[in-house]
Phi, psi and omega in degrees: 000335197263006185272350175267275164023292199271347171309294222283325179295333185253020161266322178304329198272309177296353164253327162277356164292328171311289165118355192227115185280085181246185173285347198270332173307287177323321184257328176308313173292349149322308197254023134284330165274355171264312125019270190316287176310338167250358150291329182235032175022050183299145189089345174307106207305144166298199182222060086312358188040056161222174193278129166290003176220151196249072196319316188309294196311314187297334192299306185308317158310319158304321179301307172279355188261354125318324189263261207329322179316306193273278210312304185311308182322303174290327185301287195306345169277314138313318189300321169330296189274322173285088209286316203278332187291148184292170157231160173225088177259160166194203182239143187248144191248101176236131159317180204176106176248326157261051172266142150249169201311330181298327184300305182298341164282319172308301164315300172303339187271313185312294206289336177303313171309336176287111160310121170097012191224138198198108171279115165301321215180108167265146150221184209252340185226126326294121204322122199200112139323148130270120195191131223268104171250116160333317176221118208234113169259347233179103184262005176262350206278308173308312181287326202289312185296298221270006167290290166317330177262346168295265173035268158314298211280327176307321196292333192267343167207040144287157189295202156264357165269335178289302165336268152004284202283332169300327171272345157275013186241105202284339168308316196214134177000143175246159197290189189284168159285137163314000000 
């Protein structure tokens, strides 16, 4: 039933981004949410049998990756403008400990989407961003945001073993409680 559900909304969502109720709209959207729905199996339990995502959380995950959006924003826009000012860029290595590869793509994209931040390199053992920073005030200041948006991004859709595993790695803060 919820997979008859996530059809009509997303037959729905596609006709209204169309703007045309029409009958050739309506069966495109038709063969795109199904598309959807058998490619990305959406809803699908991890494999702990609880669900990877948290709306509270992603919303919180979405918020902050708002604000560093607008702040990286303003920075590289002073940088910009102080022409005269020095910058001190380079590239940084930061571990990463409850991601699985989809979290780590989810990360890697956010910072990349942040101005003045550009994930270069993943590599899997031991799991490590590599990523090009434009103005470098601080290199732990740096490990610390991308600790925080792993963080955020485990909490909103990590299993409960990626959770687990952010909280046994005793190096760094542990995430809020659920």
């Amino acid at each position: 039933m919820s997979r008859m559900i996530r059809l009509c909304w997303l037959v729905a969502l596609w006709v209204a981004l169309w703007g045309d109720f029409s009958a050739a709209n309506i069966i495109g959207g038709l063969v795109v949410a199904l598309a959807v729905i058998i490619l990305f199996r959406s809803g699908r339990s991890s494999g702990s049998g609880e669900r990877a995502f948290r709306p509270l959380k992603a919303a919180k995950f979405a918020a902050y990756f708002a604000y560093k959006l607008v702040e990286a924003s303003i920075v590289v826009a002073v940088l910009t403008v102080a022409w005269r000012r020095q910058t001190h860029s380079g590239i940084v290595a930061v571990p990463l400990y409850g991601c699985s590869d989809t979290l780590v793509t989810l990360i890697a994209g956010a910072i990349s989407l942040t101005p003045g931040t550009l994930t270069l390199d993943v590599r899997r053992d031991p799991l490590t961003l590599y990523i090009h920073v434009l103005h470098i005030n601080d290199v732990e200041e740096v490990h610390q945001e991308v600790r925080r948006l792993e963080i955020l991004a485990v909490e909103a859709f990590g299993t409960r073993d990626a959770l687990a595993r952010l909280i046994g790695n005793d190096s760094r803060p542990e995430p809020e409680a659920k």
